[in-house]
N, C-alpha and C positions, 0 to 999 in steps of 0.2 A: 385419657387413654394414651398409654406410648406405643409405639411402632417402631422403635427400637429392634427387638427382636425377630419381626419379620422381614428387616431391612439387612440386618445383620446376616442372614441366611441367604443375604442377596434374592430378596423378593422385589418387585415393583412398589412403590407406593402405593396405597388402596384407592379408587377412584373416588373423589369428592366433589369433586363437579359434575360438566354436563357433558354427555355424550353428543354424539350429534343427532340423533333421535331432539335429544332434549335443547338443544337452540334452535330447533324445527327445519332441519336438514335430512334428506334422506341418506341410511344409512352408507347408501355407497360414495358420499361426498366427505371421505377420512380427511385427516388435516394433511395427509403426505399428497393423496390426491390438488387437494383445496391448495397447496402450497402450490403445486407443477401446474394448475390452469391457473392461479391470480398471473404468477410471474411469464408463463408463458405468453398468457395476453399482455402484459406489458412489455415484454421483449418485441412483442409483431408492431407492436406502437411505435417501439426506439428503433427498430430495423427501418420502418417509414417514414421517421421523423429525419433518419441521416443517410435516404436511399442516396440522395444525392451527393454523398461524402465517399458512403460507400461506392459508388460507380467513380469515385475522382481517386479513390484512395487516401483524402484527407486525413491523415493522422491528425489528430490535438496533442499529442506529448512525443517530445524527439526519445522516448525511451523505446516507447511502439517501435518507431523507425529503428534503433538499434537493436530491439529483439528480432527483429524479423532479418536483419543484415544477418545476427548470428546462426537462425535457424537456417538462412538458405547457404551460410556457411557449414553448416551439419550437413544438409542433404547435398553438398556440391562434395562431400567428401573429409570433409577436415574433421579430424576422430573427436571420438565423445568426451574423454576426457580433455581435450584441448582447448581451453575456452579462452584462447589468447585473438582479438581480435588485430590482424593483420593489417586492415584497411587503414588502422587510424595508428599516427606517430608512425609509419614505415622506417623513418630514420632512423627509431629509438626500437625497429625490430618489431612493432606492436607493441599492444596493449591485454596484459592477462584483466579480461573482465571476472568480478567478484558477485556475477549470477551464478544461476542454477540452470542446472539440466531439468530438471524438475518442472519447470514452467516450460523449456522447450521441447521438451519429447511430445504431448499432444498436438502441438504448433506443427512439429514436423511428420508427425504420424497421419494429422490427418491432409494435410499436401502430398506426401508420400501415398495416400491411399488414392485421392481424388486427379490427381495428374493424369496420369493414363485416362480420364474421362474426357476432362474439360480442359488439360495443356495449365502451366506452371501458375501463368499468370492468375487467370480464374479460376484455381486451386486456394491459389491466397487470397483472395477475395470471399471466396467463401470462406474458408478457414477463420480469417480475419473475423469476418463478420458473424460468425455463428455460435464460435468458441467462445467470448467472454460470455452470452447469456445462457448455454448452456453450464458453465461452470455458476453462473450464480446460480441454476436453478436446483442446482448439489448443495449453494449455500440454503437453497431454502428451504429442501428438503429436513438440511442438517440441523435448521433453525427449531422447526416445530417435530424434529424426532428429539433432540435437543433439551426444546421447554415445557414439551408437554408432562412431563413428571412434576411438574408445579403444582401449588395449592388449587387453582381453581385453571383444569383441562380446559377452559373455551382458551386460554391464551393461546394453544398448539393451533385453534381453528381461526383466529385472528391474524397472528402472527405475522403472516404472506403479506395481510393490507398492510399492516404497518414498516415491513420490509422493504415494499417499493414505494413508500411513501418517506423513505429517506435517503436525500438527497444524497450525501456524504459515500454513501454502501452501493447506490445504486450506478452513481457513475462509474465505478470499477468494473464494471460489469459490463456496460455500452457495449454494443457495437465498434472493431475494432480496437478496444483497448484490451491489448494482447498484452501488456505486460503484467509483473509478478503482484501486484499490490491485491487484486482480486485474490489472488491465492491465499496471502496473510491473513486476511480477512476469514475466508473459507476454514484456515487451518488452525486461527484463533477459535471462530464457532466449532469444531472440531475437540479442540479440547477443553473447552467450557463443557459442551455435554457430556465428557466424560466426568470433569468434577461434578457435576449434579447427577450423576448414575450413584447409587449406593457404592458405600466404601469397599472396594472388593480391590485384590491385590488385579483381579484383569482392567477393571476400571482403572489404577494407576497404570499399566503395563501401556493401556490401549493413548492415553494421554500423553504421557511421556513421547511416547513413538510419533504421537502427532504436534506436539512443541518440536521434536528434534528436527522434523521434517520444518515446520515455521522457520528454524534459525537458518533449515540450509536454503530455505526460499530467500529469507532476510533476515542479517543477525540483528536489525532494528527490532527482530521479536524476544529480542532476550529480556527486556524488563517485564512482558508478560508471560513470559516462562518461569522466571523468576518469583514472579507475584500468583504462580500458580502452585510453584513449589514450597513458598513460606504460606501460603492458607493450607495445604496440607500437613506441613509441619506442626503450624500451630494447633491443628485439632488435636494431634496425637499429642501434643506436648500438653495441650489442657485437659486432652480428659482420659488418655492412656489408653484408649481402647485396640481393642486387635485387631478392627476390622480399619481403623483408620491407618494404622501402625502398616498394614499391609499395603494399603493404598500407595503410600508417601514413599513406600520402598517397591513398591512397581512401577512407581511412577520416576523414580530418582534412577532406578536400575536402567529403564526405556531409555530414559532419555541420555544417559550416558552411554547404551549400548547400541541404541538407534543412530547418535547422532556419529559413532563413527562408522557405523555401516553407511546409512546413506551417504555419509562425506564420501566414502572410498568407493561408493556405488556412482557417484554424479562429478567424482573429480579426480578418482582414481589416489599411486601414491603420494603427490605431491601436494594432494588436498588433505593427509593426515600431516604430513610435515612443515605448510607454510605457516608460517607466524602474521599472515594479515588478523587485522583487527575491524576492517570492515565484512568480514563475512565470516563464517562458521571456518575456523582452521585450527591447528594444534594448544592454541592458548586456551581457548574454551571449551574444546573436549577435555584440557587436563583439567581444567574446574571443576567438570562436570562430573569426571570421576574420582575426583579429590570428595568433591561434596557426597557423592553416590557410596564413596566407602566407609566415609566417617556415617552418613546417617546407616548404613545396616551396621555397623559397628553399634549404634546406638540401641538399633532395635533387636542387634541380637542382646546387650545388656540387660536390654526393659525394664527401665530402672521405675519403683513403685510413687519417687518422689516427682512431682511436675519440675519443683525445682532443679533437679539433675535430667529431667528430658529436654529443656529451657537450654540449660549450660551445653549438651550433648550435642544438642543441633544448631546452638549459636556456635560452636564449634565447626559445623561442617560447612557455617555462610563462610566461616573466617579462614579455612581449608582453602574451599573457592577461590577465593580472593586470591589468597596466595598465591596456590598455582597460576592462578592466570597472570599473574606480574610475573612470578618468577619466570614463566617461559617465553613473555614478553613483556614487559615494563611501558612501551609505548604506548599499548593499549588503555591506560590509564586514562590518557589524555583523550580518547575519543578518536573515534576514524578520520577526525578533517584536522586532526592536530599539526600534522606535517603540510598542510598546503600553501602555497607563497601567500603572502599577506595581498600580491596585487588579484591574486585570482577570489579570493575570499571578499577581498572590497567591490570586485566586481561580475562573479557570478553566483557565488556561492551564498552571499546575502540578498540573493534577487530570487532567488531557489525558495518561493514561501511556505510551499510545503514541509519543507524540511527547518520552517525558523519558528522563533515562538509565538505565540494566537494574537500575543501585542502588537508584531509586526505587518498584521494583517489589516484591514479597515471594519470599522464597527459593523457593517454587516455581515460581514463574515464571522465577526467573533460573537453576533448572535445565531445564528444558522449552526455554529458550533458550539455553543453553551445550551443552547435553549432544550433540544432533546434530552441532552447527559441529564439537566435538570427536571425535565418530566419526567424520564426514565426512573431516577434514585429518589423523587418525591412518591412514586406508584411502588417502586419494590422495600419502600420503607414503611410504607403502610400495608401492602400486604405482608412483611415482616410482622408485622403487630398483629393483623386479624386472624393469625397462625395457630391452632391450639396444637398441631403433631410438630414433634421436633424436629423430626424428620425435612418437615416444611420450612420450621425458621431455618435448617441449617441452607436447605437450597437458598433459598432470600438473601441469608446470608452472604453465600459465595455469592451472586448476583450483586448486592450491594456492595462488597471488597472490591470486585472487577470493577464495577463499574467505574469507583470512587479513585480505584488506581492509574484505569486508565484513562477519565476523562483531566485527573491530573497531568499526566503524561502530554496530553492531547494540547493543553496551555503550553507547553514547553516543544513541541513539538506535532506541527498540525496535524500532517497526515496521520496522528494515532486517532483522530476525531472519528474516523468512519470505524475503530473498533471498539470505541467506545458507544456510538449508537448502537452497534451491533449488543450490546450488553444492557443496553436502554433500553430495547424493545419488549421485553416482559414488563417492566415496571411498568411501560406508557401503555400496551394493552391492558393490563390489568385496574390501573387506572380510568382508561379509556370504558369498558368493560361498565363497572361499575357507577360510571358521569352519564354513559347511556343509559343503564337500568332505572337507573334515578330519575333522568328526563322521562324514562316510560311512564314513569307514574304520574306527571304532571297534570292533573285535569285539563285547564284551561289551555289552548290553540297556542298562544303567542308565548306565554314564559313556556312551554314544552318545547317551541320551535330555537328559542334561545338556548335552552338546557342543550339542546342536542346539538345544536353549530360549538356550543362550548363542550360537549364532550369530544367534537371533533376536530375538537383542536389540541389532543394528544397524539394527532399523526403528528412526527417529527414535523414534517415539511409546513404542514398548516402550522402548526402551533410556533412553527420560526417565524415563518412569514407575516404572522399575527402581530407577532412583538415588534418586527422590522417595519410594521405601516405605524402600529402605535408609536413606537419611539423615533421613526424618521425624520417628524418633523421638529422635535424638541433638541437632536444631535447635528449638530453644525457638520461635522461628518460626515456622517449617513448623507448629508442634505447637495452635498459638494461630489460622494461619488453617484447620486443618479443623477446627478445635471450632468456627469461626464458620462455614464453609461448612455442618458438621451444623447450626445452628440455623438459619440459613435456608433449606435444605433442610425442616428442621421446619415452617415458618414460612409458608406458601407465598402470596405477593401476587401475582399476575399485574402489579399498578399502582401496585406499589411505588412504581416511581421515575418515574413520569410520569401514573398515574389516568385514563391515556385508557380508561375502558371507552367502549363503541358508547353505551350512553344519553348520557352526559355532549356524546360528540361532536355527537354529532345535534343536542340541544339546545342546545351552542355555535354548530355551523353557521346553524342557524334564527336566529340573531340579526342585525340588521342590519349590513353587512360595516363592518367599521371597524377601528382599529387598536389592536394591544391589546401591551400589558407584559407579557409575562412572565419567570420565570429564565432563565438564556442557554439550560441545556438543554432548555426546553421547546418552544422557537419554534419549531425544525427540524419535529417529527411535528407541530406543530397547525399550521402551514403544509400540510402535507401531506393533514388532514384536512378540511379549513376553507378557506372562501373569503376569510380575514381576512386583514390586513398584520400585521407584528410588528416591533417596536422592533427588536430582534436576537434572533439566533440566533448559536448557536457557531460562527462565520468571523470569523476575527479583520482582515479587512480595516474592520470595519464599529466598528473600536475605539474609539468616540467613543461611540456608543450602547450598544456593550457598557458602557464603564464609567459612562455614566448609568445604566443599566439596574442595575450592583450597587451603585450610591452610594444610587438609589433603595431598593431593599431591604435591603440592609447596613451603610449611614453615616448623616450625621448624618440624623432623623427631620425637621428642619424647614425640608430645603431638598426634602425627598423631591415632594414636592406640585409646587414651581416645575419641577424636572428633569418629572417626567410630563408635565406640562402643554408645556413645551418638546417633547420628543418626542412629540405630540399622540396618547397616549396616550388613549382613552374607556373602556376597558376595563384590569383587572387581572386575569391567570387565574396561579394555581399550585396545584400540588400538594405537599399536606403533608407527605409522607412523601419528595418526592424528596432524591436526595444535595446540590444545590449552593443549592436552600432549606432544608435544614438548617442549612447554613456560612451562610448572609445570617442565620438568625436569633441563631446565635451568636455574630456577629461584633459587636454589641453588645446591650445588654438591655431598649433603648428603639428600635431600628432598627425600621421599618416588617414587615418578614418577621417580627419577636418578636411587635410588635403584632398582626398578624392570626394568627399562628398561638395568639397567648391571645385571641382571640376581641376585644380591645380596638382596632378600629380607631380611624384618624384621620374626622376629623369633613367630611371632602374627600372619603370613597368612601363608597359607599350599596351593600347587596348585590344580586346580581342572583342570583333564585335555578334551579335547574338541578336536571335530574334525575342523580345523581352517584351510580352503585354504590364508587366509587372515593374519593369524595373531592374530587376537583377544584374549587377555589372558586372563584366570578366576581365582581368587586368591579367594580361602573361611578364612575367620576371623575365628580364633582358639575361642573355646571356652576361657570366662573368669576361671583364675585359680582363685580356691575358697580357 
């Protein structure tokens, strides 16, 4: 039987599975429901697991701490389209940050709402705290409205377990992790269910619109934009049909017509004109509609030969390209191509997120292989148990994504958490069927086996599964729990930054001015403190990043002229953090050796502070006249 025809008329798939009646659910427990109570109950878990972070404000990522500097930059007045952060490099005039309005307009809308209640502080607090799990709980909705058009419906009622049962997708989400990476995610699952809705030119239109919207969250989403727009090409290129033909060109039209509204919508006109290469600007809108013209050129042709749809639209990758060198050529080299060689040795290879899965430790790079692999061993067999074609071709997308981006994910970690995101059909359906099987087991003991092994297609089980079996065999693995037990032993809250609330207090109390410190520190004292900072970890700002480690890392007797250049009156760090460690080792006379043996130079004078932590403050001597 095909279904061809009914799909083609933009019908739903026929129901082939189970309803909820039929996995023995009452009817009112739908999967949109079943999605909003699993994650909800998970969220009231993660809210209590970090009440106490939450009451301190503890951020885990200095990105948190600069989105929130930005946002209270929005609500203190500084216009929409302006997204130059002042506080940091003052010398250098600021720093144009290459985020989106897009993740800060809910940030700021709902402080904006909730102030007049509760006063600024406990606006953000709650904001902080409530925003990332509501937005997951859109992603989960989006998941099983998303999957359920699949061969076998219980994956739509599954789905939610297996969502917060992966580690990678769920920390984006936490409590207080206000930045943009949640969104990607979101905006990835967003337009996967539109490639798995029937070929209809609004299916392309509604997709395209939500890639466009990814690239201006992160243009780190262009390889999945990309790998979104050559599986549509290639269907129309292999089998000519109309309804595909329409997709690829609602979808190529969206996203070149989307992405310059929303650019001019969230950055006004100098976000259609700049030539950055690290975020959605002029070079890759001209791609987009270099590619966007050549393929309706293509399909207004509609040529009868595959061969000449092949050539048509290998044409419109080779358009792309073009344009995007010709209107900037730099972008060839990648967005970190310009950064001084001392900032790249020493933060931007410490940045593991952003390096490839080798640079990680073997249990990390099973925690990140182990799902992508259950996911594409479940959606390649249900690939095969497929008799509508309708059904291989979803599988299909499903397997493409998956396979593209868990590639991606070895080259670059952080695409791991949207590569589970693409795992999670295959490992429920997978899952699904290891249980059905265990149901039938007669006997007590191999039933009770079968079923801890089918549950071990939740991501999280089935890493952790591999990670006890292979612990002890990998010298590795073996080296980093004996160090996770010690610092487990060990317990600093301030290890790696010394903000306790005394220290802050007494830094805030100082007169505002602009101060030095390691690249990871600037983000949270930004956040606490009404001071400016040389830099912070945003590597657009790579001029003062790499004074900033020449100052503490190289030579000692130019350290004095760079502060003073970057109009430095303050020195704040912490001793114990990770990337003043590496300043001070990086030579044995470098400024970071000196203060940390208590031997400064005869140019700072101490400023002293109340510090549970540690925290040192060093004031710059006046210049002798």
């Amino acid at each position: 039987m095909n279904d061809a025809p009914a799909l083609a008329a933009g019908g739903q798939p026929p129901v082939r599975a189970a309803s909820s009646g039929d996995i023995g659910l009452s009817p009112w427990f739908t999967p949109v429901r079943i999605a909003l109570i699993v994650w909800g109950l998970m969220s009231l878990v993660a809210i209590g697991a970090k009440w106490h972070a939450i009451g301190a404000l503890e951020l885990a990522d200095t990105d948190d701490a600069m989105r929130m500097a930005q946002v209270r930059d929005l609500l203190a007045g500084q216009g929409w389209w302006d997204l130059s952060q002042y506080r940091v490099n003052p010398a250098g005039g600021g720093v144009l940050m290459h985020w989106s309005r897009i993740v800060d307009a809910p940030l700021a809308a709902g402080i904006l709402l909730l102030k007049p209640l509760f006063g600024q502080t406990m606006a953000e607090r709650i904001v902080m705290t409530l925003w990332p799990p509501l937005l997951g709980a859109a992603l989960s909705v989006a998941c099983v409205l998303g999957y359920r058009g699949l061969s076998d419906r219980r994956i739509a009622y599954v789905a939610p377990l297996f969502l917060i049962m992966s580690a990678y997708i769920v920390a984006q989400f936490r409590p207080l992790r206000v930045d943009h990476h949640g969104w990607q995610i979101f905006l990835a699952m967003l337009v996967m269910a539109q490639a798995l809705r029937p070929a209809t030119w609004k299916a392309g239109v509604l997709g395209g619109i939500f890639a466009a919207a990814l690239l201006a969250v992160s243009i780190e989403g262009l390889p999945l934009v990309a790998l979104f727009a050559g599986l549509a090409a290639l269907r129309w290129a292999l089998d000519g049909r109309a309804d595909d033909r329409a997709r690829l060109c609602g979808y190529m039209g969206a996203l070149a017509g989307g992405a310059l509204l929303i650019q001019f919508a969230t950055r006004g006109p100098l976000g259609l004109s700049g030539t950055w290469c690290d975020s959605l600007s002029a070079p890759y809108m001209a791609a987009f509609v270099a590619a966007a013209a050549v393929t309706f050129a293509a399909a207004g042709i509609n040529p009868g030969r595959a061969s000449i749809r092949f050539l048509l639209l290998g044409a419109a990758g080779v358009s792309a390209a073009g344009a995007l060198l010709w209107t900037e050529p730099q972008c060839a080299n990648g967005p970190f191509a310009t950064l001084d060689p001392i900032v790249v040795k020493y933060w931007y290879r410490h940045v593991l997120e952003g390096q490839p899965l080798w640079m990680s430790g073997a249990s990390d790079a099973i925690h990140v292989l182990i799902p992508s692999l259950i996911g594409l061993v479940g959606a390649i067999l249900a690939w095969r148990s497929c008799t509508l074609a309708a059904d291989r071709r979803n599988w299909a997308t499903i397997i493409v994504a998956l396979v593209g981006t868990a590639a991606l994910s070895l080259l670059v970690l952080r695409s791991a958490s949207t590569a589970h995101l693409f795992a999670l059909p295959g490992c429920a359906w997978l899952g699904l069927r290891a249980w059905a099987w265990a149901r039938t087991i007669a006997s007590t003991v191999p039933r009770i086996l079968a079923s801890v092994a089918a549950a071990l297609t939740l991501p999280l089980l089935g890493s952790m599964a591999v990670a006890t079996l292979l612990g002890p065999l990998i010298p590795s693995m073996k080296a980093e729990a004996m160090a996770a037990g010690e610092e487990a032993a060990t317990v600093n809250p301030y290890k790696e930054n010394c903000l306790d609330s005394v220290a802050l207090a007494d830094l805030d109390r100082l007169p505002a001015t602009t101060i030095l410190t390691p690249i990871d520190l600037g983000a949270p004292l930004m956040f606490w403190t009404r001071h400016s900072f040389v830099a912070t970890p945003h590597h657009r700002n790579k001029e003062a990043m790499a004074d900033t480690i020449r100052i503490f890392a190289d030579d000692p007797a130019k350290a004095e002229a760079l502060a003073r250049k970057q109009q430095a009156t303050l020195i704040v760090y912490c001793r114990t953090a990770n990337d003043f460690g590496k300043y001070r080792d990086a030579r044995k006379d470098a400024l970071a050796a000196q203060l940390y043996a208590g031997t400064p130079p005869a140019w700072l004078e101490p400023v002293p502070i109340a510090s549970r932590a540690g925290l040192s403050v060093w004031r710059v001597r006046p210049a002798a006249k």
